[in-house]
Backbone as XML, in Angstrom:
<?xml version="1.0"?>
<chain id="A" units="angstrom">
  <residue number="1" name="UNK">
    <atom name="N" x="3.400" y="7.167" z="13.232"/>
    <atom name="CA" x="4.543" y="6.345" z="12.898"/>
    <atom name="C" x="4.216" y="5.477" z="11.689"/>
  </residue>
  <residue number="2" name="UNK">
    <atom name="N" x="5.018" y="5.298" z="10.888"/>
    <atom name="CA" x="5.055" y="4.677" z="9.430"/>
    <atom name="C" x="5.118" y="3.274" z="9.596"/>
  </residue>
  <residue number="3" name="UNK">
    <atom name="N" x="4.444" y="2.077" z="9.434"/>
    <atom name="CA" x="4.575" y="0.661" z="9.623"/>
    <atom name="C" x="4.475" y="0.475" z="8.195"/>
  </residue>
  <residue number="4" name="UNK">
    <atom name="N" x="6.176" y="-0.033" z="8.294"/>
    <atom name="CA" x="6.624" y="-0.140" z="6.822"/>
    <atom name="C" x="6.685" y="-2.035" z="6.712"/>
  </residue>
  <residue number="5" name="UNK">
    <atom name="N" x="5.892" y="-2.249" z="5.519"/>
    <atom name="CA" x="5.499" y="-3.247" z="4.888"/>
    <atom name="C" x="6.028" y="-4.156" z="3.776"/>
  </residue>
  <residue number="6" name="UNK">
    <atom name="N" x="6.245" y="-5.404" z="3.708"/>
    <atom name="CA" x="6.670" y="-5.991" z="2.210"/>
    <atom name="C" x="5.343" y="-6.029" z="1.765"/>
  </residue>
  <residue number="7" name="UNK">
    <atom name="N" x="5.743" y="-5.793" z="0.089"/>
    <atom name="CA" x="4.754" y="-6.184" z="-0.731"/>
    <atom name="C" x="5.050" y="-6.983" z="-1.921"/>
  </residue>
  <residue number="8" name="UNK">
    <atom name="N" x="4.318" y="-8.023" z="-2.498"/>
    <atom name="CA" x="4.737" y="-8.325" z="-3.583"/>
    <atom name="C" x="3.763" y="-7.836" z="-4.708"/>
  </residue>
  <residue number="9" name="UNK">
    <atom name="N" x="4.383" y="-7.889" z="-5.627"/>
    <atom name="CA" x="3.900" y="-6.635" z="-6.609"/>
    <atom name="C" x="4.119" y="-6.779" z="-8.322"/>
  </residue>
  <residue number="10" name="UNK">
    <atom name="N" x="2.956" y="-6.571" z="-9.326"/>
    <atom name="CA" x="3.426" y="-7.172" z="-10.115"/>
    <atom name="C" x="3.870" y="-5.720" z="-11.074"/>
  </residue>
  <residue number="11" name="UNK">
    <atom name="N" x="4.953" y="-5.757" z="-11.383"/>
    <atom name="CA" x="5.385" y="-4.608" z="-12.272"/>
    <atom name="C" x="5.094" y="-4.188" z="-13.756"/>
  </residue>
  <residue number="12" name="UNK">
    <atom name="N" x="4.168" y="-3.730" z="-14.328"/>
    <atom name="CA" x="3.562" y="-3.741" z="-15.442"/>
    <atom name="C" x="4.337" y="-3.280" z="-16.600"/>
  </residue>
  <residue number="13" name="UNK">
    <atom name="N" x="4.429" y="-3.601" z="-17.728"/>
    <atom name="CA" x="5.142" y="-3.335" z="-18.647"/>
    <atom name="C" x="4.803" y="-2.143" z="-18.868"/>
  </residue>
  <residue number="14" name="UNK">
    <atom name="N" x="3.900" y="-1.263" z="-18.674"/>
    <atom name="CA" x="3.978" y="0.208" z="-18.932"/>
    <atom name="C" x="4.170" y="0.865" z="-17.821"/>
  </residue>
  <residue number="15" name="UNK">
    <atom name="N" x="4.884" y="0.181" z="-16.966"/>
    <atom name="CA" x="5.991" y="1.157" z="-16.094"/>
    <atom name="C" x="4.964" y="1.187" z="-14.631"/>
  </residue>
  <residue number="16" name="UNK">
    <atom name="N" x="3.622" y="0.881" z="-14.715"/>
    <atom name="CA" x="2.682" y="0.994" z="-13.520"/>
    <atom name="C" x="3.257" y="-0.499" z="-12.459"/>
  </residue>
  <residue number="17" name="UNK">
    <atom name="N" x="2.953" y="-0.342" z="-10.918"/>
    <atom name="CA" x="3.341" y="-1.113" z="-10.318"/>
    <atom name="C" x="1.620" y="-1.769" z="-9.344"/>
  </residue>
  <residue number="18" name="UNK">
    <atom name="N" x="1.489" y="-2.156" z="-9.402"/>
    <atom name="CA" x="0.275" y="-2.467" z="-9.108"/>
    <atom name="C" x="0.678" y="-4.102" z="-8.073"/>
  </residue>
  <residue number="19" name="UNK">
    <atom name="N" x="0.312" y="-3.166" z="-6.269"/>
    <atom name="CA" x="0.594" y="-4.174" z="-5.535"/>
    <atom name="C" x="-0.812" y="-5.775" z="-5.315"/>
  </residue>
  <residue number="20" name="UNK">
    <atom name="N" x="-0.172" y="-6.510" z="-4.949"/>
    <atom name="CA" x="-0.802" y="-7.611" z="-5.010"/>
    <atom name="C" x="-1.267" y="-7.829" z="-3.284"/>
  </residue>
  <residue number="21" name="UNK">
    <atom name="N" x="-0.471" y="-8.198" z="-3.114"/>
    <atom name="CA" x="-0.250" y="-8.925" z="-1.540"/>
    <atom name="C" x="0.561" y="-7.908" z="-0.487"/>
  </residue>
  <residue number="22" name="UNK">
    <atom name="N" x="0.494" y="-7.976" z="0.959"/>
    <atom name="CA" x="1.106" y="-7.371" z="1.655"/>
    <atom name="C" x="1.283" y="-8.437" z="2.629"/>
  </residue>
  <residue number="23" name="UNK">
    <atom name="N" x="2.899" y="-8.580" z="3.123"/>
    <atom name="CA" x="3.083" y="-9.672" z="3.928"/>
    <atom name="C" x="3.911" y="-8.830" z="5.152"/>
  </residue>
  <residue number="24" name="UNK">
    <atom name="N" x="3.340" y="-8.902" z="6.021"/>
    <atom name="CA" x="3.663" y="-8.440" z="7.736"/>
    <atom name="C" x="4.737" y="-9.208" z="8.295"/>
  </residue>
  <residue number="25" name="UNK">
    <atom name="N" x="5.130" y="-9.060" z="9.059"/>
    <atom name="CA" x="6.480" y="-8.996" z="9.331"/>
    <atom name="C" x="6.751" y="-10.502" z="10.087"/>
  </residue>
  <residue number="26" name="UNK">
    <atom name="N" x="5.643" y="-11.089" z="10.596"/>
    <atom name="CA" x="5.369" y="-12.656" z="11.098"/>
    <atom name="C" x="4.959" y="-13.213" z="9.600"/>
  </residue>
  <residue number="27" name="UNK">
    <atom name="N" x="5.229" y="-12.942" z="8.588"/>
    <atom name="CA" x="4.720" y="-13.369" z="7.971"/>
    <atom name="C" x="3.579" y="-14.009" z="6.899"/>
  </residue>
  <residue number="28" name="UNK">
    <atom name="N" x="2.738" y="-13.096" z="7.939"/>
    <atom name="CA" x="1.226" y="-13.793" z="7.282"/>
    <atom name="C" x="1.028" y="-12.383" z="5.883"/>
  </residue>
  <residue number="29" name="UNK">
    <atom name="N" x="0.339" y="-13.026" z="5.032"/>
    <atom name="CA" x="0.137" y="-12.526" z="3.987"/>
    <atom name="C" x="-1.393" y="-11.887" z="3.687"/>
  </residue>
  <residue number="30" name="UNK">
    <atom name="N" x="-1.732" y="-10.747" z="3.033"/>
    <atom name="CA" x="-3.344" y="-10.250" z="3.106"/>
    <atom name="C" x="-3.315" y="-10.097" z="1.835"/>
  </residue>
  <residue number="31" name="UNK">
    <atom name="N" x="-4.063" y="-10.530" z="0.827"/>
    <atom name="CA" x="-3.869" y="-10.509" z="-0.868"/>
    <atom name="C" x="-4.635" y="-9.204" z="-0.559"/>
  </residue>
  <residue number="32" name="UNK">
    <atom name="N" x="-4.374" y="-8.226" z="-1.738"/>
    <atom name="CA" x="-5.390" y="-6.998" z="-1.850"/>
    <atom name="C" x="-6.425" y="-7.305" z="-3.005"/>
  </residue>
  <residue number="33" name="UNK">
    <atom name="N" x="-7.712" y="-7.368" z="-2.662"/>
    <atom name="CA" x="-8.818" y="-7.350" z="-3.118"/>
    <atom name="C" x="-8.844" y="-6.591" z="-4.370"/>
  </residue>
  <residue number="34" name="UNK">
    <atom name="N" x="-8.397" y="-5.029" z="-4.391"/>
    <atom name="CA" x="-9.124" y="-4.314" z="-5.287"/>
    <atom name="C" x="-8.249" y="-3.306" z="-5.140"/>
  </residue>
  <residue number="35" name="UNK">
    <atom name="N" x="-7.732" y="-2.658" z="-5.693"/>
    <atom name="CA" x="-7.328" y="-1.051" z="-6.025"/>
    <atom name="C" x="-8.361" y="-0.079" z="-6.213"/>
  </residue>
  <residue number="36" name="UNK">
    <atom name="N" x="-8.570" y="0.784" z="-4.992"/>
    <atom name="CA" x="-10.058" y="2.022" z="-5.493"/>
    <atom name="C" x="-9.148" y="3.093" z="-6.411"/>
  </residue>
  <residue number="37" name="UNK">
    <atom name="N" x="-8.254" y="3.408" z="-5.838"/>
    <atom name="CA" x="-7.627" y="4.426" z="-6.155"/>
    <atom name="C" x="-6.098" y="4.456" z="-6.359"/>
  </residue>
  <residue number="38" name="UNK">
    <atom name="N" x="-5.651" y="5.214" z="-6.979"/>
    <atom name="CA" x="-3.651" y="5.800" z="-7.017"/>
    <atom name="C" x="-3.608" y="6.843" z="-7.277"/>
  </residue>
  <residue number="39" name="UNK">
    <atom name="N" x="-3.302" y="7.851" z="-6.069"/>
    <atom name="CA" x="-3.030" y="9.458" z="-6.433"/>
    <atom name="C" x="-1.431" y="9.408" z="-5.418"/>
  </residue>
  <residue number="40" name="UNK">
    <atom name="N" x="-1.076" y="10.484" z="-5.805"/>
    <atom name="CA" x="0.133" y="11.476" z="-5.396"/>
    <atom name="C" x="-0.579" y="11.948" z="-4.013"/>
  </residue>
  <residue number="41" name="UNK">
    <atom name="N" x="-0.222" y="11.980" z="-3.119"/>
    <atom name="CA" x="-0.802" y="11.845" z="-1.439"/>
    <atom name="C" x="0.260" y="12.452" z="-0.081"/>
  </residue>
  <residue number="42" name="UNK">
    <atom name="N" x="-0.136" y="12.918" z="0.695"/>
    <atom name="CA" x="0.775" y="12.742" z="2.163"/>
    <atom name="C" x="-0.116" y="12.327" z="3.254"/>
  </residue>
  <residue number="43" name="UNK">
    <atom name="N" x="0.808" y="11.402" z="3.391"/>
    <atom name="CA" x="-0.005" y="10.720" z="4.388"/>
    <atom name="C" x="0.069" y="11.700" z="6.415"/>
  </residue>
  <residue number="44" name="UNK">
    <atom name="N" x="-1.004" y="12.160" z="6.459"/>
    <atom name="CA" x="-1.792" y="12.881" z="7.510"/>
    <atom name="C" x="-1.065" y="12.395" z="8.757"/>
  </residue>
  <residue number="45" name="UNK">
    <atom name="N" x="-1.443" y="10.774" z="8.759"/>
    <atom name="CA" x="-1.589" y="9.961" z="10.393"/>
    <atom name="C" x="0.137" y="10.513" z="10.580"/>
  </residue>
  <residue number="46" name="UNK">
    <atom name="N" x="1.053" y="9.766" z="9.518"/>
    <atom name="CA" x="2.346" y="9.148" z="9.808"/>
    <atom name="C" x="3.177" y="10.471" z="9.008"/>
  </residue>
  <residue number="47" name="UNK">
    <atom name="N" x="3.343" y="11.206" z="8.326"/>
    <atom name="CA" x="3.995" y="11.957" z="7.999"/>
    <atom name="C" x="4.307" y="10.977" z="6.182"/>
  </residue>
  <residue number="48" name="UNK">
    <atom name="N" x="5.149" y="12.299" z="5.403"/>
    <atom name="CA" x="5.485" y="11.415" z="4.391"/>
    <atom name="C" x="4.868" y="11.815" z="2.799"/>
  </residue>
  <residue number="49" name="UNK">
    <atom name="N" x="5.171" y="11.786" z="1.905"/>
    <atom name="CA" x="4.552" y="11.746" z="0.799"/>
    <atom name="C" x="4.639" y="10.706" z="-0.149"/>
  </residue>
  <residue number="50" name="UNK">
    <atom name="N" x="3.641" y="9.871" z="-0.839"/>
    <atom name="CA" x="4.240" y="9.214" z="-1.993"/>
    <atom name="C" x="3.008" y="8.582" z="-2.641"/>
  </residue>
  <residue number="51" name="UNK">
    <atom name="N" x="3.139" y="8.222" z="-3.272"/>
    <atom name="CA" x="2.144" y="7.462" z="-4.195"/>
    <atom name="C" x="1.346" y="6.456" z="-3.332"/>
  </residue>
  <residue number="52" name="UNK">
    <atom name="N" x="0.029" y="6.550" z="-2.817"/>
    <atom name="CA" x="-1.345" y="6.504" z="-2.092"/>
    <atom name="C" x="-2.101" y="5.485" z="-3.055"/>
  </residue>
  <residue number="53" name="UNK">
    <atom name="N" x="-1.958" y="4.327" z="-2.428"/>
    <atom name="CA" x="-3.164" y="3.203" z="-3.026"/>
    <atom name="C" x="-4.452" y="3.000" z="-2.390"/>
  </residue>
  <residue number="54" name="UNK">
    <atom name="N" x="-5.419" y="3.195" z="-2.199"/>
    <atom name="CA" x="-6.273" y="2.904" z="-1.471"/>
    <atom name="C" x="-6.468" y="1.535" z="-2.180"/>
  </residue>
  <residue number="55" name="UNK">
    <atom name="N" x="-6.697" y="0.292" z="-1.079"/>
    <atom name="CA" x="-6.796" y="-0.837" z="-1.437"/>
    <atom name="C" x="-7.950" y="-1.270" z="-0.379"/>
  </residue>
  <residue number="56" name="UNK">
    <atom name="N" x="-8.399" y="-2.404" z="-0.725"/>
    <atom name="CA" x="-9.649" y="-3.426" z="-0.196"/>
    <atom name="C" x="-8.976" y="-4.293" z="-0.215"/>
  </residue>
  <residue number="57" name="UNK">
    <atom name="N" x="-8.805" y="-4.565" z="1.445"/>
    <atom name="CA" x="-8.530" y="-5.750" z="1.803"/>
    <atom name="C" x="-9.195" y="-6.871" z="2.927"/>
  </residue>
  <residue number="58" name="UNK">
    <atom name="N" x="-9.748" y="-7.742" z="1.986"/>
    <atom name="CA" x="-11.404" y="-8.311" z="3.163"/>
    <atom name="C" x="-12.291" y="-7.225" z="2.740"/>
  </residue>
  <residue number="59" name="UNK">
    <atom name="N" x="-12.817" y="-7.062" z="4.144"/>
    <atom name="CA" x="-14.267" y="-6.302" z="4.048"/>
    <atom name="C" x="-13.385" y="-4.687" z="4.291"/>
  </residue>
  <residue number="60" name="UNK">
    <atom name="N" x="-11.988" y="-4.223" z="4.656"/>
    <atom name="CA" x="-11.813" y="-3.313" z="5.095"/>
    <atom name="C" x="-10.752" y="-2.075" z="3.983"/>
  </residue>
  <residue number="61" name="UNK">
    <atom name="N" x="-10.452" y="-1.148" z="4.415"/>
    <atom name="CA" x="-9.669" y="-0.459" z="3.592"/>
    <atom name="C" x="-8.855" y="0.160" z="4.177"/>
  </residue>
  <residue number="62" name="UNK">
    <atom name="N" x="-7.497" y="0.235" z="3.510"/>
    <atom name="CA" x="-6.342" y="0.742" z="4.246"/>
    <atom name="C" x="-5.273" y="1.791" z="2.990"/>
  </residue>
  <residue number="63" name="UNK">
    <atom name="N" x="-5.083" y="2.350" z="3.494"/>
    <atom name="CA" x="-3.847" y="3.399" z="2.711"/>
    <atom name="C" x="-2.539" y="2.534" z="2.806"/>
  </residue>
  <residue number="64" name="UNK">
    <atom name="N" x="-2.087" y="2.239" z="1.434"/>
    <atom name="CA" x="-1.011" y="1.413" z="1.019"/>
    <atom name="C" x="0.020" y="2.691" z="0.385"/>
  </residue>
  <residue number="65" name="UNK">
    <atom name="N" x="1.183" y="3.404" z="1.099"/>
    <atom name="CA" x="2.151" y="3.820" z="0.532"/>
    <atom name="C" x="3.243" y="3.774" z="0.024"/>
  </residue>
  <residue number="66" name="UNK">
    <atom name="N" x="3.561" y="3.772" z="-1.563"/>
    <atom name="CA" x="4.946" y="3.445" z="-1.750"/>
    <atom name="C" x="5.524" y="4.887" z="-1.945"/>
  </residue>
  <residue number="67" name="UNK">
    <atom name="N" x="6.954" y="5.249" z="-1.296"/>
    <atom name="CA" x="7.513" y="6.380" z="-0.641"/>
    <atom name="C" x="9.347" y="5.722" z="-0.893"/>
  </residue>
  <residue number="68" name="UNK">
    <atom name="N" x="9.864" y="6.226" z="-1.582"/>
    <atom name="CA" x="11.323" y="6.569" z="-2.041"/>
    <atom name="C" x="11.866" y="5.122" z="-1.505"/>
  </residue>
  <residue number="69" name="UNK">
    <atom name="N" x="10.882" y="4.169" z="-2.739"/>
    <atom name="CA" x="11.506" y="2.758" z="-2.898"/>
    <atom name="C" x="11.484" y="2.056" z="-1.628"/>
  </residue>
  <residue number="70" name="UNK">
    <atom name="N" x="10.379" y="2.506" z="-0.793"/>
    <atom name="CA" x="9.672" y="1.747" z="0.630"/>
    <atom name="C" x="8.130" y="1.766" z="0.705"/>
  </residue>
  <residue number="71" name="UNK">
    <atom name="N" x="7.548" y="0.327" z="0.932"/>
    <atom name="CA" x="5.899" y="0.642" z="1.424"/>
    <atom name="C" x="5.694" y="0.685" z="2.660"/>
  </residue>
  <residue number="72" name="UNK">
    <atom name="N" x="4.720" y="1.315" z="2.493"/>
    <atom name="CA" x="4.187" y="1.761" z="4.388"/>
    <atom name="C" x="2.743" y="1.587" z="4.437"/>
  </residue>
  <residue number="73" name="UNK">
    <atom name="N" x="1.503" y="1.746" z="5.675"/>
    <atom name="CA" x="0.329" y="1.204" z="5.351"/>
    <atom name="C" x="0.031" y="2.189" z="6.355"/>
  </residue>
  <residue number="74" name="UNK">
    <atom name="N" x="-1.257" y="2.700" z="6.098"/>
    <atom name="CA" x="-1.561" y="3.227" z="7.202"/>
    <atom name="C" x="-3.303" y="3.136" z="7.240"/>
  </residue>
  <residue number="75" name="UNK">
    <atom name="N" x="-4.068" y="3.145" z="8.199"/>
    <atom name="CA" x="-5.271" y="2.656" z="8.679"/>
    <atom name="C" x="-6.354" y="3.558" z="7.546"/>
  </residue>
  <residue number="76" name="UNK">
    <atom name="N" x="-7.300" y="3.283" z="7.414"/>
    <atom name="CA" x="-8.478" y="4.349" z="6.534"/>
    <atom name="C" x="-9.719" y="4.200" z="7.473"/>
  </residue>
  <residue number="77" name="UNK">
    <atom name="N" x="-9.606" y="5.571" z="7.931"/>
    <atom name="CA" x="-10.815" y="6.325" z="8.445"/>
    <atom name="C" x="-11.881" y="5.828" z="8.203"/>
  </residue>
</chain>
């Protein structure tokens, strides 16, 4: 199942979107550390295809998906 996420996000003048923060649905906010990666992806766990961030957030890492103008998150192995 897809646990779809706000993000705030800063939109780059050359068209790249590069997320910042992810804020859960109580509200609390997790800044993202680091971007490892951005590929073209389907996500395995939850079904789905779309543009795959692997991000560092804290000590941990999670699959950040943005998917037809929605983010979704899903856990990293």
């Amino acid at each position: 199942m897809k646990n779809y996420v706000d993000v705030i996000c800063l939109n780059q003048k050359n068209g790249k979107i590069k997320p910042l923060c992810i804020v859960w649905d109580d509200g609390v906010k997790y800044p993202i550390d680091k971007i490892v990666q951005v590929i073209n992806a389907a996500s395995i766990k939850s079904g789905g295809m779309g543009l795959r961030y692997t991000c560092k957030i804290g000590l941990n890492f999670r699959y950040l998906y943005f998917s037809e103008g929605k983010w979704f998150i899903e856990k990293f192995d």
